[in-house]
py3Dmol code that shows the C-alpha trace and the ligand (Angstrom):
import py3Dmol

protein = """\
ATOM      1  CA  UNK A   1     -13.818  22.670  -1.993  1.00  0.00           C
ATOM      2  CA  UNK A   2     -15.629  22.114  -5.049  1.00  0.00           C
ATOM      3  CA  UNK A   3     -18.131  19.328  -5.506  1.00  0.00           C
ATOM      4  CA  UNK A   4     -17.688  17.981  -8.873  1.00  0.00           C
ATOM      5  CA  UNK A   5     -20.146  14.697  -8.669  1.00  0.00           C
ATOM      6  CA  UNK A   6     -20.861  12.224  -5.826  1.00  0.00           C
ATOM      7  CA  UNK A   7     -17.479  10.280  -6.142  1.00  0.00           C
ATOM      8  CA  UNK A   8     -15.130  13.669  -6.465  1.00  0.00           C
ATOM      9  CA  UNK A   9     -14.262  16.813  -5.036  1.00  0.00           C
ATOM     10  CA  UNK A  10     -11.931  19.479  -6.349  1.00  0.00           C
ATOM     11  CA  UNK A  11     -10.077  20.397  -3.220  1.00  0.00           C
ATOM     12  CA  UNK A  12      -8.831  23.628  -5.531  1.00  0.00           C
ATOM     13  CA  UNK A  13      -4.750  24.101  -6.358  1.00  0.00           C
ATOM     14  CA  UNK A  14      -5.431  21.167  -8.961  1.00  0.00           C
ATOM     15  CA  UNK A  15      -6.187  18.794  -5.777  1.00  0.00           C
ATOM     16  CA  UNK A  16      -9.024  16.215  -6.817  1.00  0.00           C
ATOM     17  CA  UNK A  17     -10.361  13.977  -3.805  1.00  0.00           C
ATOM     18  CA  UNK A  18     -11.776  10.074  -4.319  1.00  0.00           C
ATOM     19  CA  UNK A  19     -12.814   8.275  -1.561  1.00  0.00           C
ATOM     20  CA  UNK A  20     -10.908   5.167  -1.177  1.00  0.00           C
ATOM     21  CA  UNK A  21     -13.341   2.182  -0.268  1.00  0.00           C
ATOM     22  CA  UNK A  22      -9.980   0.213   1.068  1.00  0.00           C
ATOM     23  CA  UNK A  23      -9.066   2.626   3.433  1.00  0.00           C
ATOM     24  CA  UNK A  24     -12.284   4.205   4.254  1.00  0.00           C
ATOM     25  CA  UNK A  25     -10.413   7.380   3.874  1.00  0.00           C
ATOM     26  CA  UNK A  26     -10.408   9.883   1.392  1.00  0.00           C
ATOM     27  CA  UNK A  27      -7.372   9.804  -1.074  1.00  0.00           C
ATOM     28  CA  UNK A  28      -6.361  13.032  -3.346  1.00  0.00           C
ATOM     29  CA  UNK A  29      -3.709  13.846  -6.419  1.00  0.00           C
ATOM     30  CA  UNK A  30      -2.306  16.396  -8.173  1.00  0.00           C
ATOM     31  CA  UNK A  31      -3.395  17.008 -11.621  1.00  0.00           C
ATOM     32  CA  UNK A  32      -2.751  19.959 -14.607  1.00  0.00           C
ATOM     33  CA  UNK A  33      -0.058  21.716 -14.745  1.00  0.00           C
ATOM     34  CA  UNK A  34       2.341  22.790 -11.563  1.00  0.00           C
ATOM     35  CA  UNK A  35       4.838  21.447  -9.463  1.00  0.00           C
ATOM     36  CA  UNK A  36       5.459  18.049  -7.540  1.00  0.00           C
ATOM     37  CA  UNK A  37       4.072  14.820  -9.106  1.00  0.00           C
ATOM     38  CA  UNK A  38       1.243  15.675 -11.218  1.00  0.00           C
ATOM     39  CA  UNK A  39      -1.340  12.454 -12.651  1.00  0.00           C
ATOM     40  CA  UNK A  40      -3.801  12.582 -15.695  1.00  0.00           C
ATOM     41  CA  UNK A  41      -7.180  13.308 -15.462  1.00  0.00           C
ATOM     42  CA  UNK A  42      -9.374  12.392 -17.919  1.00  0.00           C
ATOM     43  CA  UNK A  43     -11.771  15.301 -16.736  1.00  0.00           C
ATOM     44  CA  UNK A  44     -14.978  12.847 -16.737  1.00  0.00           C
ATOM     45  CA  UNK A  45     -16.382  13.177 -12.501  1.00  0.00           C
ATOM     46  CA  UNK A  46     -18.676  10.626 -12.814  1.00  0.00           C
ATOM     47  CA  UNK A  47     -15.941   8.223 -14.742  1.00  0.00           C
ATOM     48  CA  UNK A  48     -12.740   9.357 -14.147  1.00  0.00           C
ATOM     49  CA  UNK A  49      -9.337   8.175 -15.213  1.00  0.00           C
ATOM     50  CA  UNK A  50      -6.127   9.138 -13.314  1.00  0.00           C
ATOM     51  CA  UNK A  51      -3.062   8.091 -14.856  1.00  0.00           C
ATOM     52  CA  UNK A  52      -0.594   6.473 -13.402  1.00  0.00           C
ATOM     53  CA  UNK A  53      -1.220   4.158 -10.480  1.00  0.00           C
ATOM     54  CA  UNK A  54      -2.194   5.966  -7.403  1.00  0.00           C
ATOM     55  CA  UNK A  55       0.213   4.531  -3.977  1.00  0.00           C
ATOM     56  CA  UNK A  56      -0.117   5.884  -0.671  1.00  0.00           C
ATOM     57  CA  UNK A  57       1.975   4.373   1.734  1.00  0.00           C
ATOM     58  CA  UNK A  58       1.807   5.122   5.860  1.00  0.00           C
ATOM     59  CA  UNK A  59       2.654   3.483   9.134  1.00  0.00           C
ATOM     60  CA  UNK A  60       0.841   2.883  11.918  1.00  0.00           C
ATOM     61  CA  UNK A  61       1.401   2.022  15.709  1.00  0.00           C
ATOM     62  CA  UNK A  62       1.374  -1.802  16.293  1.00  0.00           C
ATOM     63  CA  UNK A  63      -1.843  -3.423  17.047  1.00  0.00           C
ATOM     64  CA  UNK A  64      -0.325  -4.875  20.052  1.00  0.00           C
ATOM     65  CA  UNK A  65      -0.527  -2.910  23.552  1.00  0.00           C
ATOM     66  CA  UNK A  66       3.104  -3.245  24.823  1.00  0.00           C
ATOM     67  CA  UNK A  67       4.521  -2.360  21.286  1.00  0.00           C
ATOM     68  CA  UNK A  68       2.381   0.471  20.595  1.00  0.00           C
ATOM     69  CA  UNK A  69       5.056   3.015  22.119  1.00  0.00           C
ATOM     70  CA  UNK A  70       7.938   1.112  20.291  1.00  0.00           C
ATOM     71  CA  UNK A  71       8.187   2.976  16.444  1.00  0.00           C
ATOM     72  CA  UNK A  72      10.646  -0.517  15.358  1.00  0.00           C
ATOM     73  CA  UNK A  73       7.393  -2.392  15.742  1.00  0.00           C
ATOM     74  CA  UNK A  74       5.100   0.069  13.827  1.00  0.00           C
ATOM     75  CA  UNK A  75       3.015  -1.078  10.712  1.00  0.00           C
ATOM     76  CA  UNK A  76       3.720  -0.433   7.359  1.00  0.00           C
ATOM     77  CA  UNK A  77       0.814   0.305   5.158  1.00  0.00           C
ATOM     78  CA  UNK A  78       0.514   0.497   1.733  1.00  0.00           C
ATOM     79  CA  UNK A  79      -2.827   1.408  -0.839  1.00  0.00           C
ATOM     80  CA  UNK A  80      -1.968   1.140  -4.506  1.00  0.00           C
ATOM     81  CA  UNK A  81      -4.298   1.412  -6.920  1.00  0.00           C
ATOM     82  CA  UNK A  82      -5.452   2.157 -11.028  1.00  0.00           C
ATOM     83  CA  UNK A  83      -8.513   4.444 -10.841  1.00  0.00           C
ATOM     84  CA  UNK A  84     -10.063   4.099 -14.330  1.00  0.00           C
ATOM     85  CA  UNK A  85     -13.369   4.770 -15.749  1.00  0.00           C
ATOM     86  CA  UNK A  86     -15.130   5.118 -12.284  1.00  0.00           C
ATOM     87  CA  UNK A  87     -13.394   2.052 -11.058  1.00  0.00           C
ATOM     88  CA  UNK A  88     -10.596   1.371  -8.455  1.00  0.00           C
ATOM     89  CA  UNK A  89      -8.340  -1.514  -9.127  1.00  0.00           C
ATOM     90  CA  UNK A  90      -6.573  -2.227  -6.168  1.00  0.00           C
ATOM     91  CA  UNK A  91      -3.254  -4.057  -6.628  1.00  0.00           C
ATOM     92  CA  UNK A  92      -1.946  -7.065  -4.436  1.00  0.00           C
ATOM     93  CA  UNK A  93       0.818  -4.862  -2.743  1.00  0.00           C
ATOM     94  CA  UNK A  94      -2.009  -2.898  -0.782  1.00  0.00           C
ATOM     95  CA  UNK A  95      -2.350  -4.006   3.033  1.00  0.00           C
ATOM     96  CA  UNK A  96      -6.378  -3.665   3.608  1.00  0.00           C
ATOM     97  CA  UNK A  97      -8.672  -6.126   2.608  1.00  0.00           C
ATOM     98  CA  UNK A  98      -9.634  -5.281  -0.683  1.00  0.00           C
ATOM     99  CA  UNK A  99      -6.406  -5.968  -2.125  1.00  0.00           C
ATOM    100  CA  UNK A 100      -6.613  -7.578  -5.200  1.00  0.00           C
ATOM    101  CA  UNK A 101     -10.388  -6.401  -6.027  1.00  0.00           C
ATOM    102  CA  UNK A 102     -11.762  -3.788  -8.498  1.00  0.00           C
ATOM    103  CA  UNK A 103     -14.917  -1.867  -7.157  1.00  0.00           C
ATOM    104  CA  UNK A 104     -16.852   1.099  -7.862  1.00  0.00           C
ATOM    105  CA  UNK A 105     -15.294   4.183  -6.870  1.00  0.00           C
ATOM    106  CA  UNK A 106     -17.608   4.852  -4.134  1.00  0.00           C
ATOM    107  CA  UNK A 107     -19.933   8.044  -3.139  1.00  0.00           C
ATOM    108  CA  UNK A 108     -18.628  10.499  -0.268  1.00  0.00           C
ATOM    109  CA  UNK A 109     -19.763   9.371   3.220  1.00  0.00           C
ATOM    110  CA  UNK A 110     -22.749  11.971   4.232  1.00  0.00           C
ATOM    111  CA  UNK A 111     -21.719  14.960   5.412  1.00  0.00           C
ATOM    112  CA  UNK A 112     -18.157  14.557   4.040  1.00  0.00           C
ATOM    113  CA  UNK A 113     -16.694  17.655   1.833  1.00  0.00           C
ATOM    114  CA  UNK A 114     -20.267  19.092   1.813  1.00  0.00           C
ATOM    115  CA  UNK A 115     -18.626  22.839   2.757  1.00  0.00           C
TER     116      UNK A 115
END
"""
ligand_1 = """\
1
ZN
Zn -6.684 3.669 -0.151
"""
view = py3Dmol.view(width=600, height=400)
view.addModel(protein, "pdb")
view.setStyle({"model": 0}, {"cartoon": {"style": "trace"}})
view.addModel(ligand_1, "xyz")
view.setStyle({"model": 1}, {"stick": {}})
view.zoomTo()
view.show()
């Protein structure tokens, strides 16, 4: 792992990590050239510009105690978001709270992706 500035890490293989403020979990795409889905990069790590829209999509284990065991009553979840110039637009289709929003991307927690 590579750090390239406060907001992004180059997890090497053309793997660049954000951390997602929405998810409070760190996101990562593909960029150059290789195989599988690959997005722009404008190659600015303080600033950066991925191109296109960024959705990660997941399901988790209902909230609920006697449905937790039950995978018909699991949780979809959805984070879909622009990343341009630094900031994270996050569209109304994601399921956290800062659907909707545009923020900073923000720094790594401490002691995240220090090695
Ligand atoms: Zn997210």
């Amino acid at each position: 792992m590579k750090y390239l500035s406060s907001i992004l890490r180059d997890l090497g293989a053309g793997r660049l990590s954000f951390w997602c403020p929405g998810c409070n979990d760190a996101h990562q795409i593909l960029y150059g050239t290789g195989s599988g889905p690959r997005w722009g990069y404008n190659g600015n790590a303080d600033l950066p510009t991925f191109t296109p829209s960024i959705k990660v999509t997941w399901s988790e284990p209902s909230d609920k105690p006697e449905e937790q065991l039950d995978e018909t009553k699991d949780i979809e979840k959805c984070c879909h978001s622009f990343v341009t110039n630094g900031q994270i637009e996050f569209l109304s289709d994601c399921t956290h709270a800062l659907a909707g929003t545009t923020v900073p991307l923000p720094s790594f927690p401490p002691g995240w992706g220090t090695s």
